[in-house]
N, CA, C and O atoms as a DFTB+ gen file, in Angstrom:
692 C
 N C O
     1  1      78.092     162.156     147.481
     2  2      77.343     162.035     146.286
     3  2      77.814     160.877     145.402
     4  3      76.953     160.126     144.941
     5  1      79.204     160.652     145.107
     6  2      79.812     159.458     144.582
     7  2      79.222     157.930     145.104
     8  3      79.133     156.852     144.516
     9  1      78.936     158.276     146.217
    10  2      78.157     156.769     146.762
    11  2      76.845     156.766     146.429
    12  3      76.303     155.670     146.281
    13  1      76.051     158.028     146.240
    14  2      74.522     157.413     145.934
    15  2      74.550     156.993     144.403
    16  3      73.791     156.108     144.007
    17  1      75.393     157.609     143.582
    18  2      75.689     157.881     142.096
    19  2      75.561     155.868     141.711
    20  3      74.873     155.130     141.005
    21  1      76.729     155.741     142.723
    22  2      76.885     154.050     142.854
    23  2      75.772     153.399     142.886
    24  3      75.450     152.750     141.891
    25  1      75.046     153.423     143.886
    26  2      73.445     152.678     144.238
    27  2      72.427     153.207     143.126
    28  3      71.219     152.980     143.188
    29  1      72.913     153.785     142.313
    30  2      71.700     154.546     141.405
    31  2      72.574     153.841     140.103
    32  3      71.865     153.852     139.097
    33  1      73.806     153.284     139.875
    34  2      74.224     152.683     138.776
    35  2      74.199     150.938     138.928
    36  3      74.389     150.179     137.977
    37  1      73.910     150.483     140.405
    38  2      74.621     149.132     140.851
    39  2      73.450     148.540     140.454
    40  3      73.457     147.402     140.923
    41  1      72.100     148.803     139.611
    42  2      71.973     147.646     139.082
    43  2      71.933     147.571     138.088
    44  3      71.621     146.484     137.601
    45  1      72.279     148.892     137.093
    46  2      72.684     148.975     135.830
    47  2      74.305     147.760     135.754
    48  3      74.567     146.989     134.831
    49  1      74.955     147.933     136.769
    50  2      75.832     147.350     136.470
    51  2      75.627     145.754     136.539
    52  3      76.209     144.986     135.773
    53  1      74.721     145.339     137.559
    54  2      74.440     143.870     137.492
    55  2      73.962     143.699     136.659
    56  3      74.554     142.802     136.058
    57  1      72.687     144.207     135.859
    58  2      72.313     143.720     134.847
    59  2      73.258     143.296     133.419
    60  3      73.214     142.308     132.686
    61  1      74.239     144.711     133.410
    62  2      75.639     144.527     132.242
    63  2      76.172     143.577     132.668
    64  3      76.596     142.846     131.773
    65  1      76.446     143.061     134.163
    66  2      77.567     141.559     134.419
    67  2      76.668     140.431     133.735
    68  3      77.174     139.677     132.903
    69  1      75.039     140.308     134.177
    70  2      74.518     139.331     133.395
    71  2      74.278     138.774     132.025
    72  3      74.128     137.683     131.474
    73  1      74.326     140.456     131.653
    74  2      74.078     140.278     130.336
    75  2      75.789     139.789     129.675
    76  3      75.768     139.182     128.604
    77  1      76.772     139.982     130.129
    78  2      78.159     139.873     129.810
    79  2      78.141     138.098     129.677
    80  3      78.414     137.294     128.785
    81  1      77.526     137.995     131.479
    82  2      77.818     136.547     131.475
    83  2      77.029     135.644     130.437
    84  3      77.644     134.763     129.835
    85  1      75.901     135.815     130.255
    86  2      74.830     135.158     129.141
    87  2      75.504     135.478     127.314
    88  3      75.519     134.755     126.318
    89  1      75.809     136.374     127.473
    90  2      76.655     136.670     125.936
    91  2      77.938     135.672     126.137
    92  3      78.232     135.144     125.064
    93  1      78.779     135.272     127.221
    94  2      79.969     134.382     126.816
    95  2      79.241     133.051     126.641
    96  3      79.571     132.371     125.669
    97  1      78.043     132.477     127.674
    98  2      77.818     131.117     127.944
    99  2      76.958     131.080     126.698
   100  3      77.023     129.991     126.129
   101  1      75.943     132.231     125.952
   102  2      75.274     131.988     124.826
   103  2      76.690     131.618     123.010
   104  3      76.571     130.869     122.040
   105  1      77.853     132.658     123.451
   106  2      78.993     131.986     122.777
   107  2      79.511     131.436     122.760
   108  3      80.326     131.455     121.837
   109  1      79.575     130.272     123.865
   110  2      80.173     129.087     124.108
   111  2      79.542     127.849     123.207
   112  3      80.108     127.022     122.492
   113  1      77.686     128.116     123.631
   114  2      76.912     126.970     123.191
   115  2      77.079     127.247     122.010
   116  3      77.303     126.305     121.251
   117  1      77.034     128.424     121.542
   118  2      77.389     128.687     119.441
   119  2      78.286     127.813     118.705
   120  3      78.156     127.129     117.690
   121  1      79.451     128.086     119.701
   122  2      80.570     127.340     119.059
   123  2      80.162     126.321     119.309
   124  3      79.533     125.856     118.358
   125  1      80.209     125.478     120.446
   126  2      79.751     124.160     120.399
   127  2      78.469     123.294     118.854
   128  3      78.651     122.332     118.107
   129  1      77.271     124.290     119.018
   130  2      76.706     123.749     118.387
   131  2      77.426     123.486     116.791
   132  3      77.496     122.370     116.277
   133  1      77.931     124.758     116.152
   134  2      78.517     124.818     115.183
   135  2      79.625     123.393     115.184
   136  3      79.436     122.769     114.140
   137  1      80.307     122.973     115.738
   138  2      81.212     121.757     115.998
   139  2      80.134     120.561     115.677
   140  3      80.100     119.942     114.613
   141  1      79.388     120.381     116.634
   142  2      78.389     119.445     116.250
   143  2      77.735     119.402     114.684
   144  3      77.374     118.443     114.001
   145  1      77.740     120.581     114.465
   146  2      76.886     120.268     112.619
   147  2      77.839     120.030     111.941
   148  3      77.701     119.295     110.963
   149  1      79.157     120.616     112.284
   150  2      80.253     120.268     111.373
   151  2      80.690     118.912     111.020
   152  3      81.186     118.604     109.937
   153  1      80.349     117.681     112.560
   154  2      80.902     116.613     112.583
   155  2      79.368     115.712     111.978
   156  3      79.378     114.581     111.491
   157  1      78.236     116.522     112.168
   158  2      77.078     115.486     111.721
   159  2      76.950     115.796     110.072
   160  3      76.337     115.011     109.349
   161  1      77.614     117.071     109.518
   162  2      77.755     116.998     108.293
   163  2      78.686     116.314     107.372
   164  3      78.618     115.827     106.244
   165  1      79.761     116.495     108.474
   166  2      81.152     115.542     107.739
   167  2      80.475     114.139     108.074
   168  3      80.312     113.803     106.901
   169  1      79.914     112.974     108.869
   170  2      78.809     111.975     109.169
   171  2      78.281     111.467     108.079
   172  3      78.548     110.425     107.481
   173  1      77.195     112.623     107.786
   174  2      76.809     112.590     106.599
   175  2      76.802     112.329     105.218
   176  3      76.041     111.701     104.482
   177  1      78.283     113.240     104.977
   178  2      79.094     112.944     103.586
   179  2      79.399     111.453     103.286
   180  3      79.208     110.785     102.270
   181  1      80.211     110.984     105.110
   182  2      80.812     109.881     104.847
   183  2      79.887     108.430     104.440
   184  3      80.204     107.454     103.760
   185  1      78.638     108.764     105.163
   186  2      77.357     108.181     104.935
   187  2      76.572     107.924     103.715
   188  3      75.876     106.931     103.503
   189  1      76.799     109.130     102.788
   190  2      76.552     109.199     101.626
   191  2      77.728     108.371     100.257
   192  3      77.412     107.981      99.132
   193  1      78.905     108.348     100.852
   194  2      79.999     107.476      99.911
   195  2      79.855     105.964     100.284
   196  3      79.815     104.962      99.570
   197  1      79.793     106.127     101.611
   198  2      78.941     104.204     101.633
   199  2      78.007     104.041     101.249
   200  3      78.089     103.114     100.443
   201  1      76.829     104.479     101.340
   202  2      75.832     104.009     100.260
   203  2      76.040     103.931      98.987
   204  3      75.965     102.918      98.291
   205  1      76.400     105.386      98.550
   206  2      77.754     104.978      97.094
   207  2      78.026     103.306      97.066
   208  3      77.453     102.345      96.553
   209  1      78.775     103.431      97.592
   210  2      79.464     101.915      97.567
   211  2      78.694     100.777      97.631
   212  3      78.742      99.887      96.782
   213  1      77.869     100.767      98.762
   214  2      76.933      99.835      98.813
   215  2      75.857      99.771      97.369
   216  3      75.454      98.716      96.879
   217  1      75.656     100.600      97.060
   218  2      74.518     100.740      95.557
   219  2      75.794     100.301      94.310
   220  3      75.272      99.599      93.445
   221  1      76.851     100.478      94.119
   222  2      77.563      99.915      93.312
   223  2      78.227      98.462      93.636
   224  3      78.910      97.927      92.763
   225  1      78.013      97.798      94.953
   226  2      77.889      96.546      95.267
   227  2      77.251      95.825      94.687
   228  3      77.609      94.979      93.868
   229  1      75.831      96.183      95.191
   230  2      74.800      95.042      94.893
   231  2      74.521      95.734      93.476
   232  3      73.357      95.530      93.134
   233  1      75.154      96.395      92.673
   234  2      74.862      96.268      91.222
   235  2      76.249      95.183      90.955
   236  3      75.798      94.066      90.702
   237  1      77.266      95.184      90.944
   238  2      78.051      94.266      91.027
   239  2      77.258      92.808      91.111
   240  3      77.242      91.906      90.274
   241  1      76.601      92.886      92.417
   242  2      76.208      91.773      92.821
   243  2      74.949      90.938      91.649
   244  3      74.876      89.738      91.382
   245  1      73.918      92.291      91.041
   246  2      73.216      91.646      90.360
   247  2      73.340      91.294      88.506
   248  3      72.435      91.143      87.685
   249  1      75.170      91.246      88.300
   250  2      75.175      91.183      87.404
   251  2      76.258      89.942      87.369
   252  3      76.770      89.427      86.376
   253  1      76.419      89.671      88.542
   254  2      77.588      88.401      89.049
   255  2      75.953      87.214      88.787
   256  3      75.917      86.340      87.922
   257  1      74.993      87.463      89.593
   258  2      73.968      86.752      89.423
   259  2      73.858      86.321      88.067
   260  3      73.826      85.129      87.763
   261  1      73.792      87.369      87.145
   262  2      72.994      87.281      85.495
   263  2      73.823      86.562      84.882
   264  3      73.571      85.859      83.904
   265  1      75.429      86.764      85.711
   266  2      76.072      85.671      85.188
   267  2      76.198      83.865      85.436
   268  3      76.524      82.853      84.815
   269  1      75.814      84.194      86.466
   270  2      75.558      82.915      87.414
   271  2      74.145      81.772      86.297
   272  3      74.124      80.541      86.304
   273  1      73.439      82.426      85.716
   274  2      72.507      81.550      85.048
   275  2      72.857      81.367      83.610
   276  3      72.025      80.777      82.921
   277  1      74.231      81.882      82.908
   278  2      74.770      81.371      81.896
   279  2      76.167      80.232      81.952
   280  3      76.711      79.737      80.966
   281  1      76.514      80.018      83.315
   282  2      77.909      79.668      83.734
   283  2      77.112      77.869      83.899
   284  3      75.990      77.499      83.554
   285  1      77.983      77.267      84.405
   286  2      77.392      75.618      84.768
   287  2      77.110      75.619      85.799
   288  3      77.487      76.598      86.443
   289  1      76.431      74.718      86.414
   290  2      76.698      74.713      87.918
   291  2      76.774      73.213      88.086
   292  3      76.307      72.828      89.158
   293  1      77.179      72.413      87.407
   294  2      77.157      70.452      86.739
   295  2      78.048      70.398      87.173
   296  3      78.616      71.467      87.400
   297  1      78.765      69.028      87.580
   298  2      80.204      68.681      88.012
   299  2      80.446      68.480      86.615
   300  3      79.670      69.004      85.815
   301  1      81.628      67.640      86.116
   302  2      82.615      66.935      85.209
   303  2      81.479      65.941      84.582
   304  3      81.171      65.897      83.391
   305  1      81.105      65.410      85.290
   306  2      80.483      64.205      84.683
   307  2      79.086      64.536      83.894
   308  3      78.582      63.625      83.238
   309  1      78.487      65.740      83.939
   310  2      77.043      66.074      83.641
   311  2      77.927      67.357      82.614
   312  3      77.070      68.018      82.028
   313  1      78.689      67.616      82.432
   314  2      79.374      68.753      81.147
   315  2      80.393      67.496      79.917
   316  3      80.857      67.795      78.817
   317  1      80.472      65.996      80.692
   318  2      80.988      65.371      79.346
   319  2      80.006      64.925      79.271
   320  3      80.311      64.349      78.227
   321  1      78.767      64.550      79.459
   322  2      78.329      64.382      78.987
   323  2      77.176      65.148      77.843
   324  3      76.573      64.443      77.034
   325  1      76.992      66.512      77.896
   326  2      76.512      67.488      77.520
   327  2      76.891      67.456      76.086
   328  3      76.170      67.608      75.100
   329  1      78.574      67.156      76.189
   330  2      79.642      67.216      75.195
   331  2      79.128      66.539      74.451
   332  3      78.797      67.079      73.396
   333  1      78.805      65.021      74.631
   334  2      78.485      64.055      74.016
   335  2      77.342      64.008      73.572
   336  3      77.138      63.133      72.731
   337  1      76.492      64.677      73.858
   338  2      75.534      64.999      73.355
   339  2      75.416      65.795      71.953
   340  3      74.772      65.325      71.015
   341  1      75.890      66.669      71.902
   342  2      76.504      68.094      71.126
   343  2      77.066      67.351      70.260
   344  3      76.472      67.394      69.182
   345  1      78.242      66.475      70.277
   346  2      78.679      65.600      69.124
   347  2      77.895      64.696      68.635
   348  3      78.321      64.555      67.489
   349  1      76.786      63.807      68.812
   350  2      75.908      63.175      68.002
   351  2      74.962      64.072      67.670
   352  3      74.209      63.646      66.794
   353  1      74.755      65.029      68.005
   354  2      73.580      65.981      67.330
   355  2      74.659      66.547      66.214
   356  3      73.987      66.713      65.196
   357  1      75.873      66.877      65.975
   358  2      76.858      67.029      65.416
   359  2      77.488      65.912      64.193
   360  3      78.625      66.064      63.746
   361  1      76.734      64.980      63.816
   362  2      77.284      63.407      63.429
   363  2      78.830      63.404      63.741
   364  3      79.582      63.012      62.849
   365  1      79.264      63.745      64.740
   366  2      80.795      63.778      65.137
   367  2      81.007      62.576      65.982
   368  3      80.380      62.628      67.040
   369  1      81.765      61.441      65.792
   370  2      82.071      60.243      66.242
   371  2      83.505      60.717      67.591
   372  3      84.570      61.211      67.219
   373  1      83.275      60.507      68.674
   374  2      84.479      60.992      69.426
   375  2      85.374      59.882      70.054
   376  3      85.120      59.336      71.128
   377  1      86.373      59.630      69.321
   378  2      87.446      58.481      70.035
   379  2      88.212      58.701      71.187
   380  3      88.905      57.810      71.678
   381  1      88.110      60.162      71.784
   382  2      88.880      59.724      73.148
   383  2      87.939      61.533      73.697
   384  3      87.620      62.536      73.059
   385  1      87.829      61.169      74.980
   386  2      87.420      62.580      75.761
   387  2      87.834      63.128      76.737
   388  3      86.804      63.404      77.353
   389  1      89.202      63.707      77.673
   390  2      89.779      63.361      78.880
   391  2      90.009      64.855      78.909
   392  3      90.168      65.678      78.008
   393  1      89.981      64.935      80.056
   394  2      89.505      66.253      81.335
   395  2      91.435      66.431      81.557
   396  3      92.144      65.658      82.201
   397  1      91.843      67.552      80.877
   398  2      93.310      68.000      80.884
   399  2      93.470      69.195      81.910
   400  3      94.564      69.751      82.014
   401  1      92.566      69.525      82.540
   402  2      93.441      70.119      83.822
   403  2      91.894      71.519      84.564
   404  3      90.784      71.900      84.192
   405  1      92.696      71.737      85.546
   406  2      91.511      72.362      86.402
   407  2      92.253      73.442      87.375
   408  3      93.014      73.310      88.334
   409  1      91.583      74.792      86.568
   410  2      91.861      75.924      87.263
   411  2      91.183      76.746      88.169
   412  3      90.458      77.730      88.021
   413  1      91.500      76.248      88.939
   414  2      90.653      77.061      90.503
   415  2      90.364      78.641      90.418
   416  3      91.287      79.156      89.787
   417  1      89.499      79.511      90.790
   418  2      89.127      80.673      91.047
   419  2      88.617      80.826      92.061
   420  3      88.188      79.791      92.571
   421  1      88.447      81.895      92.701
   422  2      87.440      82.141      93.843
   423  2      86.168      81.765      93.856
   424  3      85.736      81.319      94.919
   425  1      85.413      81.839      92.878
   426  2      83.808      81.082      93.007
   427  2      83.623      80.343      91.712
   428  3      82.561      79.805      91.396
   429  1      84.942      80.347      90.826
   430  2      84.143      79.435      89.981
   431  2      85.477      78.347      89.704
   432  3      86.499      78.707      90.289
   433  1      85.585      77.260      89.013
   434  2      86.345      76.603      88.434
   435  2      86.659      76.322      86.598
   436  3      85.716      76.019      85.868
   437  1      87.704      76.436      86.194
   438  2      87.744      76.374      84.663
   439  2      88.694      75.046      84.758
   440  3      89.777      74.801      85.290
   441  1      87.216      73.895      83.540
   442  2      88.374      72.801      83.179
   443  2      88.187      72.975      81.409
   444  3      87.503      73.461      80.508
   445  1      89.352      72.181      81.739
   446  2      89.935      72.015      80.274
   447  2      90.070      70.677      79.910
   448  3      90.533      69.782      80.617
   449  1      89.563      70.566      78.561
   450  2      89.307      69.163      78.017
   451  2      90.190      68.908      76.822
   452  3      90.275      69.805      75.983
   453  1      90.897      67.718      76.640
   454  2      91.204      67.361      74.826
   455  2      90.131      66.303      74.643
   456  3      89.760      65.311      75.271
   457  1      89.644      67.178      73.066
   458  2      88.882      65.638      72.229
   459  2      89.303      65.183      71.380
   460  3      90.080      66.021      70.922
   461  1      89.326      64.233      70.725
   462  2      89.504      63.431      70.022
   463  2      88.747      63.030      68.920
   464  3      88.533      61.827      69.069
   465  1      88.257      63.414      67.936
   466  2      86.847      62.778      67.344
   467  2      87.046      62.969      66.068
   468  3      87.910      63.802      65.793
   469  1      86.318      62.265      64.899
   470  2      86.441      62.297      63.689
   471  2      84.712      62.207      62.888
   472  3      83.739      61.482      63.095
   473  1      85.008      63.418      61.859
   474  2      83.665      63.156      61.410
   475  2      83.862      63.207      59.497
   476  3      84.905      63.262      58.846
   477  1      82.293      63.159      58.977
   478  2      82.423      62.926      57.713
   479  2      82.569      64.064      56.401
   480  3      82.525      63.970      55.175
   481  1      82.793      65.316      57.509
   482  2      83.159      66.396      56.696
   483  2      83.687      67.706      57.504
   484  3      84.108      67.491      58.640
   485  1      83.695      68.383      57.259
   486  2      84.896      69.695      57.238
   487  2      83.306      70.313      57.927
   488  3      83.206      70.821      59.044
   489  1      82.347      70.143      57.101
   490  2      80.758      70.755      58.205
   491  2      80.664      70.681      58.862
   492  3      80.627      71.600      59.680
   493  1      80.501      69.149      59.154
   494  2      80.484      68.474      60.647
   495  2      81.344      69.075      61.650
   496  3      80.842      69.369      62.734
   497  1      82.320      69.251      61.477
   498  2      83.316      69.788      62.307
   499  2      83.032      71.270      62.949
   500  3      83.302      71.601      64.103
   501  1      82.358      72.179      61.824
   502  2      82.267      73.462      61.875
   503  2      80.724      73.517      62.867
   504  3      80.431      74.246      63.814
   505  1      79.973      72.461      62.207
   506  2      78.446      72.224      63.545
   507  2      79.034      72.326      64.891
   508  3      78.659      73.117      65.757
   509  1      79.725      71.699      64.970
   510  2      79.719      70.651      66.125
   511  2      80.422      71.515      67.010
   512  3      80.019      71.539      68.173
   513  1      81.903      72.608      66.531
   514  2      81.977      73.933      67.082
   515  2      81.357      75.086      67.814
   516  3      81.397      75.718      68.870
   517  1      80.479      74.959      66.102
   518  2      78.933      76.434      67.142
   519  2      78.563      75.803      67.872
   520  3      78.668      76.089      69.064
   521  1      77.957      74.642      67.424
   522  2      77.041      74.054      69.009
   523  2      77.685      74.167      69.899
   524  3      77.015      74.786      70.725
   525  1      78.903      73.883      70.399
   526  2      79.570      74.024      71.538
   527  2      79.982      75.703      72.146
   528  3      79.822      76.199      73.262
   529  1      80.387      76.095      71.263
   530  2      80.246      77.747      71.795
   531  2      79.104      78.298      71.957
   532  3      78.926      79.104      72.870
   533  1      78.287      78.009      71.229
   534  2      77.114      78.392      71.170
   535  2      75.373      77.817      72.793
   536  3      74.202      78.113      73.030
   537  1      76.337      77.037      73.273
   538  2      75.557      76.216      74.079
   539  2      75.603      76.782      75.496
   540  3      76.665      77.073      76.048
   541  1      74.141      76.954      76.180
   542  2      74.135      77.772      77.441
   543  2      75.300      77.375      78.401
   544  3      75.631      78.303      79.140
   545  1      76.168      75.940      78.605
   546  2      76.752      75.714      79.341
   547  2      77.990      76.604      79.283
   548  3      78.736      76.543      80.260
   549  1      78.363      77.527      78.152
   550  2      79.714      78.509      77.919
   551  2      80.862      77.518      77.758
   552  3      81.715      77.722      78.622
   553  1      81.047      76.908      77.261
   554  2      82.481      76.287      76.390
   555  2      82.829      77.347      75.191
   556  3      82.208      78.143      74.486
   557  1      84.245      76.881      75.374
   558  2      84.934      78.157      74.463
   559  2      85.901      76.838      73.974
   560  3      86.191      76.000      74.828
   561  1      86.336      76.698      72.729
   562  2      87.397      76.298      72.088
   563  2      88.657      76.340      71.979
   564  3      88.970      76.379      70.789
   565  1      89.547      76.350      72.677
   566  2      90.955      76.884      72.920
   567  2      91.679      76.884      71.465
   568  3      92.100      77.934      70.979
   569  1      91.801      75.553      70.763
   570  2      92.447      75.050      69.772
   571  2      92.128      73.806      68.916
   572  3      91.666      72.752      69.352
   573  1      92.450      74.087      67.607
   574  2      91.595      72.788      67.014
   575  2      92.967      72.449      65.827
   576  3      93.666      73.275      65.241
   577  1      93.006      71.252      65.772
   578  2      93.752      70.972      64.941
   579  2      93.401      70.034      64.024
   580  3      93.111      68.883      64.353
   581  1      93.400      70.465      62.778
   582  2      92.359      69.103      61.810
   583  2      93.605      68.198      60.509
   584  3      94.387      68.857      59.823
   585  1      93.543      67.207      60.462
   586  2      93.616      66.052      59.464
   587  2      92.696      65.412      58.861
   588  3      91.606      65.146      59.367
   589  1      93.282      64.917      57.015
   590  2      92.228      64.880      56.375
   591  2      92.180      63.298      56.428
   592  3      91.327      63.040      55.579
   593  1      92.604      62.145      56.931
   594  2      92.384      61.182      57.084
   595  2      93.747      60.896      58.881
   596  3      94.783      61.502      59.154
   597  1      93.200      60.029      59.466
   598  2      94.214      59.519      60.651
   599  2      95.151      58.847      60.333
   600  3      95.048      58.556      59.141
   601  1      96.317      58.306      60.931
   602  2      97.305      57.426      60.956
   603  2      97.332      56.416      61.546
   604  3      97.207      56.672      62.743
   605  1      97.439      55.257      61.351
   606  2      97.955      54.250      62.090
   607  2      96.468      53.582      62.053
   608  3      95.719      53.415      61.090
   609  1      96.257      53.185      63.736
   610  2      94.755      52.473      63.907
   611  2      93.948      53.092      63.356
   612  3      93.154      52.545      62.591
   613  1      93.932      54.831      63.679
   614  2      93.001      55.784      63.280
   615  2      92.121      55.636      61.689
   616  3      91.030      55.977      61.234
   617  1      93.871      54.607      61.023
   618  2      93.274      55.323      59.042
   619  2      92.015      54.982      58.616
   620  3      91.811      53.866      58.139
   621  1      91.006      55.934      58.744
   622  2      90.189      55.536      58.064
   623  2      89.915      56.649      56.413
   624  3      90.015      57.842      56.129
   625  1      89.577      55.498      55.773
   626  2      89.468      56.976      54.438
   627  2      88.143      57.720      54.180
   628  3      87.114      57.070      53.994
   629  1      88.142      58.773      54.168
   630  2      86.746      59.564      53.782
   631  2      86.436      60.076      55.041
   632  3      85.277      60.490      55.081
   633  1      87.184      60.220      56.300
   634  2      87.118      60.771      57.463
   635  2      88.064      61.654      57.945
   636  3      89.281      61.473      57.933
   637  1      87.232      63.000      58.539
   638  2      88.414      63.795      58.819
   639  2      88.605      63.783      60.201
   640  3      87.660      63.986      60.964
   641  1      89.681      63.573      60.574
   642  2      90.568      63.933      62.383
   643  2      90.512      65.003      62.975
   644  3      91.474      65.724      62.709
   645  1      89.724      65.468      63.740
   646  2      90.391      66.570      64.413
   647  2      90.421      66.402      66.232
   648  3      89.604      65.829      66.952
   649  1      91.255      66.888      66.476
   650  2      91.603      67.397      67.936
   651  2      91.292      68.909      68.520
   652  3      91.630      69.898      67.870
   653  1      90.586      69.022      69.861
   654  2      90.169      69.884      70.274
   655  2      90.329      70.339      71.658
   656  3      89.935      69.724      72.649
   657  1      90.934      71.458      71.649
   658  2      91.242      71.606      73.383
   659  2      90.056      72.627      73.520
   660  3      89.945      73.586      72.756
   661  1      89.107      72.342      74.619
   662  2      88.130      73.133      75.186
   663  2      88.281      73.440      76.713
   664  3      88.914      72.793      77.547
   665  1      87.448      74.741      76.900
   666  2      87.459      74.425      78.473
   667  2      85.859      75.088      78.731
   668  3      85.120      75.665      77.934
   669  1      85.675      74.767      80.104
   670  2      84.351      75.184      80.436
   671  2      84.386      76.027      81.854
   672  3      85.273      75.801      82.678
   673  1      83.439      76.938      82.064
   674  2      83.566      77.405      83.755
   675  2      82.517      76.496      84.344
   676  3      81.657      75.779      83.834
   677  1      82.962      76.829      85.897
   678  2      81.562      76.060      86.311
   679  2      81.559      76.532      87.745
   680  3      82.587      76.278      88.374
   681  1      80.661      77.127      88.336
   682  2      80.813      77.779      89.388
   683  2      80.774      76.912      90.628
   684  3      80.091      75.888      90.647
   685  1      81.499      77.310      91.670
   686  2      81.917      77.023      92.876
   687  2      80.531      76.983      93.614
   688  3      79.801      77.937      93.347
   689  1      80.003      75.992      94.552
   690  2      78.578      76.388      95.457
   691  2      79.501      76.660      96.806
   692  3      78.967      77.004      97.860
């Protein structure tokens, strides 16, 4: 009787081995899949901080631009003369103009100028300032040093002296 009992359970029992075997290989692919979302979610994240980055780039980038159309882009010779311009619109007479030194940057360059010039009032002087700070090319004034008449060749009377260290940027192409 133990043997028919068998043939009357043996395919209850195959069916339990299949179903055993399909429950490990259906828990295998679980875990697996779960691994996979884990690494396409962590993907994801990392995907999401570079664009981060990239969107705070090119905002970087479009404000390096905005700067780019207030900066020079003239050599030496097209910013003294700008200068010189600025001083006769200024009635500012300039006796000497020389390019005192040049500081390299990564995309742009800063020179530095002494002037020399004398005009017919303490106004003049103060014009001829704003205009220059004030002028799309971005000159800034380092230092100014004023006398109320010159010495030597300079003496003239009813004229005031001043000296001016400026510098300008001017971007790198």
């Amino acid at each position: 009787m133990p043997v028919k009992d068998a043939s009357k359970y043996k395919d209850y029992l195959i069916n339990i081995v299949v179903l055993a075997i399909a429950a490990i290989i259906g828990f295998k692919i679980y875990i697996k899949s779960n691994q996979d979302i884990d690494a396409l979610k962590k993907s994801i994240e990392e995907e999401k901080s570079k664009n981060k980055v990239l969107a705070s780039l090119e905002e970087k980038e479009k404000e390096i631009n905005a700067y780019r159309k207030y900066l020079n882009s003239k050599e030496i010779t097209g910013i003294l003369d700008v200068i010189g311009d600025i001083a006769r619109e200024s009635d500012i007479e300039i006796d000497s103009m020389r390019p005192s030194g040049e500081n390299k940057y990564s995309f742009f360059k800063k020179y530095l100028f002494d002037i020399r010039c004398s005009a017919g009032s303490y106004h003049d002087i103060a014009r001829f300032i704003s205009y220059l700070e004030s002028n799309k090319n971005v000159f800034t004034v380092e230092s100014v040093s004023l006398s109320p008449e010159g010495s030597g060749v300079q003496r003239r009377v009813g004229r005031v002296f001043v000296e001016i260290s400026l510098s300008t940027i001017v971007l790198v192409n």
